[in-house]
N, C-alpha and C positions, 0 to 999 in steps of 0.2 A: 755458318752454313752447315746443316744437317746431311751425312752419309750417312750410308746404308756397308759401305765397308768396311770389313775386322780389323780394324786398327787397336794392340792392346792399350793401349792408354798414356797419354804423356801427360803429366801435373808439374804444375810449377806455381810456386811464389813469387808474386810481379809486384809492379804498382799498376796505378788505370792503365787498361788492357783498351786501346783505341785500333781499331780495321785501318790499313793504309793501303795503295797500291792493291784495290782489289782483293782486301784481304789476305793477300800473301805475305805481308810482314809486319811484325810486332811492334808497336811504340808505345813507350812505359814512361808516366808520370803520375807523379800525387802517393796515395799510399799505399802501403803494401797490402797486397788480394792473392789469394789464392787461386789457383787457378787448373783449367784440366781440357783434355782433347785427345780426344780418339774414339778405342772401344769403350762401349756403355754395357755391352748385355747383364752388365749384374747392376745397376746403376752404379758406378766406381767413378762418375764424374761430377755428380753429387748434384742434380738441373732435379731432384726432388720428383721423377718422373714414376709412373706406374711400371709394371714389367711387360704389358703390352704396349706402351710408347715407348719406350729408353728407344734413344739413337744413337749415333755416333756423330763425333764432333772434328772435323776438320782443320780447324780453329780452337786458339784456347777460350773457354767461357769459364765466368766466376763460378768458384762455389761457394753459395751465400752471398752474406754481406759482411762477416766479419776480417777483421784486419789483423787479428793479433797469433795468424801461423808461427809454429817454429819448424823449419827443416832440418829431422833429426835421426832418421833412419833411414835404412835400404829396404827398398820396398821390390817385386814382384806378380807375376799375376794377375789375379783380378781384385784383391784386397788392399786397401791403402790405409796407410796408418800417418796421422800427423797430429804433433805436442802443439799445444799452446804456451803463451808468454808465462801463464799463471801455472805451470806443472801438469794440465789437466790433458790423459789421451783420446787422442778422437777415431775413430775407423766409420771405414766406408766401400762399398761393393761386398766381394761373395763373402756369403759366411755360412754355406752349408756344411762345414767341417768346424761350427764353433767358431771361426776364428779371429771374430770381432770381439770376443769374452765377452760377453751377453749374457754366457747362461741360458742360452735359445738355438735355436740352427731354424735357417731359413736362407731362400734364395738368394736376398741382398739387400742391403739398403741402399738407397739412391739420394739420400741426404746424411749429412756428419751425425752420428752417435757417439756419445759420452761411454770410454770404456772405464771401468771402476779404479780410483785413485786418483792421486793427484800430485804424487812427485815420481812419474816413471824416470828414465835417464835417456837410452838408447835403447832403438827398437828395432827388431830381424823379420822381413816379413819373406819368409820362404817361397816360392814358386808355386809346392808341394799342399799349399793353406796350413803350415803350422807356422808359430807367433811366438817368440821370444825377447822378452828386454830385462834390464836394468832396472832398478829404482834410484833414487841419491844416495840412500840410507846402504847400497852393495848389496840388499837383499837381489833375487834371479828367478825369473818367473814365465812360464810356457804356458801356451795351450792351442786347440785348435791337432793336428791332425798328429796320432803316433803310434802309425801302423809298425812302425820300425825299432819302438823305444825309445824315438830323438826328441820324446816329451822329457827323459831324462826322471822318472818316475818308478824308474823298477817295475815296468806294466809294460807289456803292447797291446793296443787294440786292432785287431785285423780289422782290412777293408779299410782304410783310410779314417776308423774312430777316431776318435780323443778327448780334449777336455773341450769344453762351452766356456770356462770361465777361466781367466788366468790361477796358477797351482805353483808353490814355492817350492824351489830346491833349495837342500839348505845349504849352510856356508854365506862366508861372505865373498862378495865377488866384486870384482876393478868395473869400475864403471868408464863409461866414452865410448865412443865410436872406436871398432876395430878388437874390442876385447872379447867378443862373444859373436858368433856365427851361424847361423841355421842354413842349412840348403838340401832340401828333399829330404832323403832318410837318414840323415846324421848331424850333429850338431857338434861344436864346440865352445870352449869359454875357459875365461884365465879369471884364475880367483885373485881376491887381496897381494895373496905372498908371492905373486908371478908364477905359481901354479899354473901349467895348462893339462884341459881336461877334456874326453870326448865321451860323445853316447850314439845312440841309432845303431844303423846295420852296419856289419864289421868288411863288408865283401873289398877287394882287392887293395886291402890293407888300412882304407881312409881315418879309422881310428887310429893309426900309428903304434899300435900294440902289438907289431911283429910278429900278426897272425890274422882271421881274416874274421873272426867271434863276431859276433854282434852281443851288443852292450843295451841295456835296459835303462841304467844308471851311469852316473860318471866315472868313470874309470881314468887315474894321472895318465899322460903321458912325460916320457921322464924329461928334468930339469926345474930351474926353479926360478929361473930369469926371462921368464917368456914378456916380451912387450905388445903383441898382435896376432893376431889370428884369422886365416881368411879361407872361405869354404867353395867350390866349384862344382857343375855341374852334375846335381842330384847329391852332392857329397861324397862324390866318387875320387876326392882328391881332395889336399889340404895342403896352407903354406902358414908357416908363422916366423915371426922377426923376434931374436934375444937381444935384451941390451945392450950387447956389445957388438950389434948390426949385422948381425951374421943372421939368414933367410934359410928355412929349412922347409924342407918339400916333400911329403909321403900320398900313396894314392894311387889311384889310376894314370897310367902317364902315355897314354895311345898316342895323342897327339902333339908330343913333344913340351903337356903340357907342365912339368916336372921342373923346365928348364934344367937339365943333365945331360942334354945331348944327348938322349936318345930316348927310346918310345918304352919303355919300360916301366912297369910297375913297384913301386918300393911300400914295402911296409912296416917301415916305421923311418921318423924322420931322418932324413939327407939331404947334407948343405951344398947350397947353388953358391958357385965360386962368389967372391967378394967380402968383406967385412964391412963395408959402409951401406947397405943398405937400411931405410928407415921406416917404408908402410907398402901396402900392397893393396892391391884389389883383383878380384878372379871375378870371370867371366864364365859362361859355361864350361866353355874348354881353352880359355886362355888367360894370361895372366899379366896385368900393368901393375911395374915396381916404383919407387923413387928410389934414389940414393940421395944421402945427404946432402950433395952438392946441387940439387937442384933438378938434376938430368934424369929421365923418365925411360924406361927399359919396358920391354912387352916380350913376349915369347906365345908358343900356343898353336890353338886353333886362329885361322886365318882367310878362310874359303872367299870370304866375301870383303877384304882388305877392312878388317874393323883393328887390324896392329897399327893402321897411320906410317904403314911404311911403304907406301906408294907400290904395293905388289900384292901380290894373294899367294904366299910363300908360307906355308908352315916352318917354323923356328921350334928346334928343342932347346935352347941356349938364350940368353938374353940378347936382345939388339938392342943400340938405342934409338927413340922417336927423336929428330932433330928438332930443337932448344934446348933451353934451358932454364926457362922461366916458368914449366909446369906447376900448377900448386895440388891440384884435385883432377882423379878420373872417377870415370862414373860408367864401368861397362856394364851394358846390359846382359841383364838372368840368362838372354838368348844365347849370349855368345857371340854374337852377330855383329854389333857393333858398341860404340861408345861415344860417352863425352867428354873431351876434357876440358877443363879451366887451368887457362893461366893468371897469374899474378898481377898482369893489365888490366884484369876482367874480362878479359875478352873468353868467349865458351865456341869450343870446336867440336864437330864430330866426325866419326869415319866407318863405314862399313857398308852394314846391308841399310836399304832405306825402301824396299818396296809397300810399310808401309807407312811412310813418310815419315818417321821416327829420328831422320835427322833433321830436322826443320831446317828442310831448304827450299818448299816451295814446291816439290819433285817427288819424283819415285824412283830418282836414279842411284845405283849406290855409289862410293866413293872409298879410294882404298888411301887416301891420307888427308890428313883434317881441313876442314873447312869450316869454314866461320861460322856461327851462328848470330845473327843482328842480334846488339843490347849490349850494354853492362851490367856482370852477374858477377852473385858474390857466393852461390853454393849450387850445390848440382849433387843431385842423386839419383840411382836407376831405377827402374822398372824391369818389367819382361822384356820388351820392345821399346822404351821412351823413357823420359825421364823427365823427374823434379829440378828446379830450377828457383831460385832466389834472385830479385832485383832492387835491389836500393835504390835511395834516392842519392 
């Protein structure tokens, strides 16, 4: 069913995508499809539409007809980026900032395009339209928007310039999910030797440099045992995990998002009590942890109960979400709310949902997790919604 309402966009990888119950809930059989629903205005849903048709989709509809997706980045915005089986990257929606690497800028595409290559790794699709990933080989590659320097090029382009085509930094750099980070004006990433490194604009310490500079190029931040890195709203804050589980936290910290106990800004990294912590993920202004034993911690921004702690209580400190069986969260660029996957398969979400982003059928919000029908096996964000994998 076709809307006319801003919804920014939810994609997911299914199998056949069958209407049930008045199209309100999903049932998935046969093979794996790609899939998307919401906002369209830049075609980002990929129905191959002109720019005076694109609508919005209430329901998920295929993109295409092929089967051979792989879910392998974090995505935002109005641009989507998704690998295939065979190494090859694909993007789709806005690319007035370059940031489908084309080598073109224009409004958008509305069906998949082939970006140049064929063994990317991991890919950062910023809010902001800039674009950073991995190859296999550890080479590290940006383009798309660097007003700030977070192209990591030793250049800014005012006004939201930048590259058209992907551009290599050199070094060699860790490849996977969690090693390299882009959000708005700043960027990070851990090289080969646990190296971690930042660029973009320096303001209320986010580069971890002990001062407030803005960087063009990569510049260390100290240590040599960095295992993850993860970047928060506009880049105004940053957390990264060391081998030996210890979580460290510099940036903007208004909203207790720091987890320090209190609202204050640090510029350069400071450890959030614990040594067993193992990965993370940030939200605009909040932040879901695991620790090794399984058990899933959140802190942050909270307005609209996207922490799953059944309140809308701002936290500068970790709390825990009750289980145990957490494997994968997936907060949205928003802030707003999230997803998470447990270990059953089973996929939850909690927060804001006005506009429909927690697929429950509604536009009501919800301040601790609720089901999402299916069994899923990976989950990634958007602005507003998210990617999604279903097996058979």
């Amino acid at each position: 069913m076709a809307i006319t309402d801003k919804k920014k966009g939810v994609w997911g990888l299914d199998q056949t995508y069958n209407k049930i119950n008045q199209g309100s809930i999903w049932d998935y059989s046969g093979l794996v499809k790609f899939m998307a629903a919401g906002q369209n205005n830049k075609g980002q849903l990929g129905q191959n539409e002109s720019p005076s048709t694109r609508t919005g989709y209430s329901s998920p509809v295929q993109v295409g007809s092929d089967t051979d997706w792989v879910l392998n980045h974090y995505g935002a915005g109005e641009t989507f980026l998704a690998k295939k089986t065979d190494g090859t990257l694909w993007g789709i929606g806005n690319d007035e900032k370059g940031q489908l690497g084309l080598n073109s800028i224009r409004d958008g595409y509305s069906s998949p395009v082939q970006i140049p290559g064929t063994t990317w790794d991991f890919m950062f699709v910023s809010p902001s339209n800039g674009i950073q990933g991995t190859k296999t080989d550890g080479t590290f590659w940006s383009w798309g928007t660097t007003s700030w320097g977070q192209g990591g090029q030793n250049v800014s382009h005012p006004g939201n310039g930048g590259y058209s085509s992907p551009v290599q930094l050199p070094g060699s750099w860790a490849t996977g999910e969690n090693k390299h980070t882009k959000f708005g004006s700043a960027a990070t990433a851990i090289k080969a030797d646990g190296t971690l490194w930042a660029w973009g604009y320096g303001a209320d310490g986010r580069l971890g440099q002990g001062n407030n500079t803005p960087r063009s190029s990569p510049v260390q931040i100290p240590g040599t045992t960095w295992s993850s890195v993860v970047l928060g709203n506009s880049g105004e804050f940053a957390g990264a995990i060391k081998t030996d589980g210890t979580l460290w936290m510099w940036g903007k910290g208004s909203w207790g998002n720091l987890g320090l106990n209190d609202i204050s800004d640090r510029n350069s990294p400071t450890q959030v009590p614990g040594t067993t912590w193992d990965r993370a993920a940030i939200g605009s202004l909040n932040v879901f942890a695991f620790k090794t034993d399984g058990t899933l911690w959140a802190w942050g921004y909270n307005s609209y109960g996207a922490l799953g702690l059944n309140n809308r209580t701002e936290y500068s400190s970790p709390v825990q979400i009750p289980g145990t069986n957490w494997s994968k969260v997936a907060p949205y660029s928003s802030g707003a709310a999230v997803t998470m996957l447990k270990s059953d398969n089973t996929l939850w979400a909690s927060g804001r949902n006005d506009q429909g982003a927690l697929a429950q059928n509604d536009r009501t919000d919800r301040s601790s997790p609720t089901q999402i029908p299916g069994s899923w096996t990976e989950v990634a964000p958007t602005m507003n919604g998210f990617w999604a994998k279903i097996d058979a």
